[in-house]
N, C-alpha and C positions, 0 to 999 in steps of 0.2 A: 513556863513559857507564856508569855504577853501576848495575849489574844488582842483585837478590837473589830468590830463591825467595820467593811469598806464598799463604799458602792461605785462605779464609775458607769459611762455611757459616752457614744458618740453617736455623730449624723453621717449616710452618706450619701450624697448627690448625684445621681449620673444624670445627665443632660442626654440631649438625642444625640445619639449616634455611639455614646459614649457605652460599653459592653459589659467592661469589668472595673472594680475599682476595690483599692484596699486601703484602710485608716488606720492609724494607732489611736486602741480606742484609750490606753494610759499607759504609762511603763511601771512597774511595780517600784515602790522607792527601796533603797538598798537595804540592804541586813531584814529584808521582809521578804516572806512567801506568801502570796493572794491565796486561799484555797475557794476556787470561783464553787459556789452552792447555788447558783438561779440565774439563769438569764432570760429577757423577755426582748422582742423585736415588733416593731409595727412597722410596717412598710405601703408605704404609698404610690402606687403604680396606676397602669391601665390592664383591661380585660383581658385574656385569653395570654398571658408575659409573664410566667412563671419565674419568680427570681431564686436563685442561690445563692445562701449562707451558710457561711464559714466562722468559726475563731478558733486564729493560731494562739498557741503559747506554748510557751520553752519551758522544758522539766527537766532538770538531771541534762543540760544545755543542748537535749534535742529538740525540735520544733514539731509539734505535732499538729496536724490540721482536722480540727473537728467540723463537718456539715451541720447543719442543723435544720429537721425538718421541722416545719410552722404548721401549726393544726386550723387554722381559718382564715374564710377567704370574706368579705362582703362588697357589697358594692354599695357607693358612697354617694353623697348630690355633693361632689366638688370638682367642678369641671378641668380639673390639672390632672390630677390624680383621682380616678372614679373608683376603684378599689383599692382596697384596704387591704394587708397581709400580716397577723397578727399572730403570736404563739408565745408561750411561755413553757418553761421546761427546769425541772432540778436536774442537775449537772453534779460532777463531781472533778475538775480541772484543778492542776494545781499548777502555778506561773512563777519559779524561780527570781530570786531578787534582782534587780532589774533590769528585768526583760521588757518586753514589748507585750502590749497584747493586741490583738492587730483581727479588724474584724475586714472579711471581702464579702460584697455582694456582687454577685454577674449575669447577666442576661443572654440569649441567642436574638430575640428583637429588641433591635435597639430604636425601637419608635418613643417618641415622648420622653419626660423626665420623669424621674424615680428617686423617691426621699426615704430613706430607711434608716430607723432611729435605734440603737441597740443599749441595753442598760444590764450589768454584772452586777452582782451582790454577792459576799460570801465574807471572808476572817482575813485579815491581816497579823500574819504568826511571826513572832520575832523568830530571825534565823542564828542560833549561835555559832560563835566562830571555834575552828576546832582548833585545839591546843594542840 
């Protein structure tokens, strides 16, 4: 079975007001299975605005939603965004060939804008076709 290394990553933007928002962060190419092994998030916000994170992806064609808790917080000298939300984590996901993989982040205050960057790493497995 044909392994290879795949990495992907997206951005997501909430502007003021704006609360939740979801991306496709790639779709998996066909006759392939992702097996996601790491992902890392840095998020860009204001003080005291606790954000959630999520990634979906389809296995066996259900949809499953993973949270994902972030281990650090700091406060930053950039006046858009003064804290920083950062974490990295091994994971063990696995994203049926193509599917979506689809990252949300959401807030309760929706003061100021919010930039959160997500990056997957893990195998690209050839899938065979059954006879």
């Amino acid at each position: 079975m044909a392994q290879r290394p795949f990495q992907t990553g997206a951005a997501v933007n909430l502007s003021a007001g704006e609360s939740i928002k979801e991306v496709v962060i790639s779709t998996v190419p066909a006759k392939k299975r992702f097996h996601v092994k790491f992902l890392g998030i840095n998020g860009f916000g204001h003080p005291k605005q606790p954000l959630f994170y999520a990634v979906h992806v389809t296995t066996g064609s259900r949809t499953g939603i993973y949270p994902v808790a972030l281990n650090g917080v700091a406060e930053i000298a950039e006046p858009e965004f003064p804290v920083r939300y950062f974490g990295s984590q091994d994971i063990i996901l696995y994203a049926d060939p193509g599917s979506n993989l689809i990252f949300t982040v959401a807030r309760k205050d929706t003061t100021g804008n919010v930039r959160v960057f997500i990056d997957l790493c893990g195998i690209l497995v050839d899938v065979r076709s059954r006879s």
